[in-house]
N, C-alpha and C positions, 0 to 999 in steps of 0.2 A: 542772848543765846544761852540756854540751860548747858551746863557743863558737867560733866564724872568728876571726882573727885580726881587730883594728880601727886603723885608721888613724886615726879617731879614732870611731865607735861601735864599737860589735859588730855587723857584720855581712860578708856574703860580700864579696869584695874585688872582682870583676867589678860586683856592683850599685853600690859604692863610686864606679868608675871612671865607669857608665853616669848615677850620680845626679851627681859633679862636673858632667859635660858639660851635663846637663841645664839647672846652676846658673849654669854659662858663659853657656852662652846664654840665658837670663833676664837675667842681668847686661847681658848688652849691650844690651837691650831696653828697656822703657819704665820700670825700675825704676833703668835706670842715671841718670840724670836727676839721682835722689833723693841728697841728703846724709845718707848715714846712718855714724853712729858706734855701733861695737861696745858695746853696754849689759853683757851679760851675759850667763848660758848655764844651762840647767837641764840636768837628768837626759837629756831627750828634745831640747829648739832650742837653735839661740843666739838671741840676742836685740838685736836692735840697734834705736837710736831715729831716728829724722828730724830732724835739727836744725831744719830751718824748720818744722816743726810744733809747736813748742814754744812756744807765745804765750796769751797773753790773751783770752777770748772775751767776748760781751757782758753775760755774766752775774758776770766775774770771777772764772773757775776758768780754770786752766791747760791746754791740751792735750796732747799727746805722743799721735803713731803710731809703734805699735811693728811691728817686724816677726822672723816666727817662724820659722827657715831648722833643718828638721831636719837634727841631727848625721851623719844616715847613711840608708842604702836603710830599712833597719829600722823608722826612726825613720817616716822619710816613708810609710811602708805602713799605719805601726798609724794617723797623722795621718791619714791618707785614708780608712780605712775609719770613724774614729771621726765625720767630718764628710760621709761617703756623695759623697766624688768621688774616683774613680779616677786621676786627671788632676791632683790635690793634687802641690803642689810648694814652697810655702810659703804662709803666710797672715800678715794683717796686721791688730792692731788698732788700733782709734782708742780715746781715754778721756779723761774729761774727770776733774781733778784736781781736788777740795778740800784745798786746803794746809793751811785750820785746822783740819778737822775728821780730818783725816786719814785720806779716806776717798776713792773713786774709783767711774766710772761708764763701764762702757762703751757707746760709741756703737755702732758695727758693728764688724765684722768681715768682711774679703774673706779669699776664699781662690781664692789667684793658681794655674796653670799656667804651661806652659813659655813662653817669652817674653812672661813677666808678665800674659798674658791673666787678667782678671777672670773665674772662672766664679760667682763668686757673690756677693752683698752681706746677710750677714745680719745683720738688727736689733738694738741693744742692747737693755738693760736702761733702765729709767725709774728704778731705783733704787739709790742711792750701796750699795757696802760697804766697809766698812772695811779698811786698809791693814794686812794682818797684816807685822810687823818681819823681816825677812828675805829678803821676798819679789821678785819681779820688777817690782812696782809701789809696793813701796819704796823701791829703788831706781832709780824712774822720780821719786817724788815727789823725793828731795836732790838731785836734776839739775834738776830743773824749779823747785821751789818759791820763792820771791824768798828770798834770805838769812835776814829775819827770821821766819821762817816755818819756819827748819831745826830739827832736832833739836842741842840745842848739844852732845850728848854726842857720843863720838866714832863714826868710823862704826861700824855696825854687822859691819862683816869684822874691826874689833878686837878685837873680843870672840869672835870664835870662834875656838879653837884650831889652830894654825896645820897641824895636819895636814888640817884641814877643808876649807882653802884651794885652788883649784885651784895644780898645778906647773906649768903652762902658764907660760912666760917670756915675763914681761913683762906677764903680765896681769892682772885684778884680778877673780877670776869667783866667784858666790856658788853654792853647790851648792844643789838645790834643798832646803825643808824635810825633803821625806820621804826623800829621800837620806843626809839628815844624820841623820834620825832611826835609818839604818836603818844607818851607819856607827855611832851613838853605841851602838846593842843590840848591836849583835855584837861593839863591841870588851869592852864589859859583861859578855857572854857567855864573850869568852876570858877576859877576869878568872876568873871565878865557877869555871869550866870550863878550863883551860888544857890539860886533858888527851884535850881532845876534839876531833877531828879533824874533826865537821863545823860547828862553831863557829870553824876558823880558815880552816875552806872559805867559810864567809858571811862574813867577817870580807873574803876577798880578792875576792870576788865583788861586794861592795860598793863596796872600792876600784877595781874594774876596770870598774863600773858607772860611776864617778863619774870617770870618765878621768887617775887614779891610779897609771901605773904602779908607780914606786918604793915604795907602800906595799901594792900589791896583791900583788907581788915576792915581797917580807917578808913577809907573813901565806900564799900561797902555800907558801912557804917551812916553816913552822912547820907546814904542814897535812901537807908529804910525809917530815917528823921521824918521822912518824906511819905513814902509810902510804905509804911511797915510790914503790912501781909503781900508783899512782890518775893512769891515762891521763888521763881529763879534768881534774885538775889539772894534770899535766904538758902540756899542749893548754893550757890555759888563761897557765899561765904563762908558756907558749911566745908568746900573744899579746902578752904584757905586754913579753914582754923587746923584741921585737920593735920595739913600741910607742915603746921607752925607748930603741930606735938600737942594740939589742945581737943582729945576725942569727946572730951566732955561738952563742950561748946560746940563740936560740929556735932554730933546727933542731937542736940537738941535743935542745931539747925534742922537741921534734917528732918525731923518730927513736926518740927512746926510749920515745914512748908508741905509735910505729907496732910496736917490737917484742914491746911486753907485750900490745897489740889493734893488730893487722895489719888489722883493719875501721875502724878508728878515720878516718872521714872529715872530718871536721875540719882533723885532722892534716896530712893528704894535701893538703887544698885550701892551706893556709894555706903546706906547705910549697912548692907550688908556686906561688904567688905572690911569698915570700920570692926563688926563683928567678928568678920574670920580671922584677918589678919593683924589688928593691934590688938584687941581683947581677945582672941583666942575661943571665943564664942561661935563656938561651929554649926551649935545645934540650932542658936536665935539666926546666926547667918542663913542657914539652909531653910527657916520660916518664912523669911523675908527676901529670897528668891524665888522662894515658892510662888508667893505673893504677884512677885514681880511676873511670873510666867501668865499669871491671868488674866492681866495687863496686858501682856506682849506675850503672843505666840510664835511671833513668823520673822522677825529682824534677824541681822548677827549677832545685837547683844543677846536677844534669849535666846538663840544657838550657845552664846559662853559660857549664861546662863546654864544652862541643861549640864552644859560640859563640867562647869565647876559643881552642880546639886550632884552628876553621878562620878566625881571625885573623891568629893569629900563627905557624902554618905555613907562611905565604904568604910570612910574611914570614923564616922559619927557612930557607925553598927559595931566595930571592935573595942570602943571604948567601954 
């Protein structure tokens, strides 16, 4: 599957820009208030918790609200459509925690729009489930639970192989289960199969899934040993390097998957972006959307298209 380049998901780099703003201004709103520290991050949110929410309720479980800030436009579209609000920009839950039993309950669920407005309050659950090990409310319960109450073994991110780990510096982020599931098959695959090119294509789609560059790279890498002119691998890796702070190596991805498919939009968009916003090349940016519109007339990306040429034209003309 051809990919945009991602800043940090996979998606167009204008919705990237429009979904920041969005998050801005939420921030400054009624959500800024809140003390929340960065918990964690799956395949699709990050995940951060409410410090003052963390207490004791009358029944003697724990609470914690979490709240779920999609990685990207991408992210926030499929969020929105999966809970039927258009106006989806983040959601938040509440849960109440059984330390001994090791098992959790959600109260509600809000799911916020732009300057944190409430569009909805839905109901939890009446009934506890179980804490499966790895998970996002795993790692809710060793924050939360009173010491004697913790698992004495070590955390859980010690025991997973240290490629599993997010490279994010500084951070401490667990991938989600099915992430990892879908990491641990396909590196099994290139075992079994090493000579198979589209087992080191899922092998870097995984990592690139899993905001990976440097192993996404690598197994990209091994996939164009194979098939070297595969434009959307070259497109893809071109994301990656991108990603990893190396603009030099992604447009010449980019270039060279534009000259084996001269259709290749993707390519085109990503490498115009690389232009506007790391090299500050506004005038080559606004060529090569140009470009892109004779390609694509009628999509949403060359609606974003259009919308970023008659932005930053205005601003190419005062220069």
């Amino acid at each position: 599957m051809k990919k945009y380049i991602k800043v940090k998901p996979k998606t167009c780099f204008l919705r990237e820009v429009v979904f920041i703003i969005l998050l801005m201004a939420t921030s400054s709103g009624s959500l800024h208030a809140a003390e929340w520290q960065k918990l964690t991050q799956t395949a699709h949110h990050k995940v951060s918790i409410e410090m003052e929410s963390m207490q004791q309720n009358a029944s003697g479980y724990m609470m914690a609200l979490l709240q779920f800030t999609p990685r990207g436009e991408l992210q926030r579209r499929t969020a929105a459509s999966k809970y039927g609000y258009k106006e989806y920009l983040l959601h938040q839950e509440k849960y109440e925690i059984d330390c001994v039993e090791k098992s959790a309950r959600l109260e509600f669920l809000d799911i916020l729009g732009w300057e944190g407005k409430r569009l909805v309050r839905m109901p939890g659950s009446n009934r506890k489930e179980a804490i499966i090990p790895g998970s996002v409310l795993d790692r809710v319960a060793t924050l939360v639970c009173p010491e004697e109450e913790k698992n004495t073994d070590e955390d859980e991110t010690s025991d997973l192989p240290e490629d599993t780990k997010s490279d994010e510096s500084g951070s401490d982020v667990l991938l989600s289960l099915e992430l990892r599931q879908r990491i641990d098959d396909a590196q099994v695959r290139t075992v079994t199969e090493p000579g198979n090119f589209n087992a080191w294509v899922e092998l870097g789609n995984a990592w690139y899934d899993a905001d990976m560059p440097k192993q996404a790279i690598e197994a990209y890498n091994r996939a164009l040993e194979f098939n070297p002119n595969d434009s959307d691998v070259l497109n893809d890796q071109g994301a990656m390097y991108r990603q990893s702070g190396d603009t030099r190596r992604a447009l010449a991805n980019f270039e060279k998957a534009l000259a084996i498919d001269p259709g290749n939009l993707e390519s085109l968009y990503n490498m115009g972006y690389i232009y506007a916003f790391d090299l500050k090349r506004t005038d080559r940016a606004l060529e090569i959307w140009q470009r892109y519109l004779t390609l694509d007339k009628s999509s949403e990306t060359a609606e974003q298209v259009r919308s970023f040429i008659k932005q930053h034209g205005k601003t190419a003309e005062k220069r």
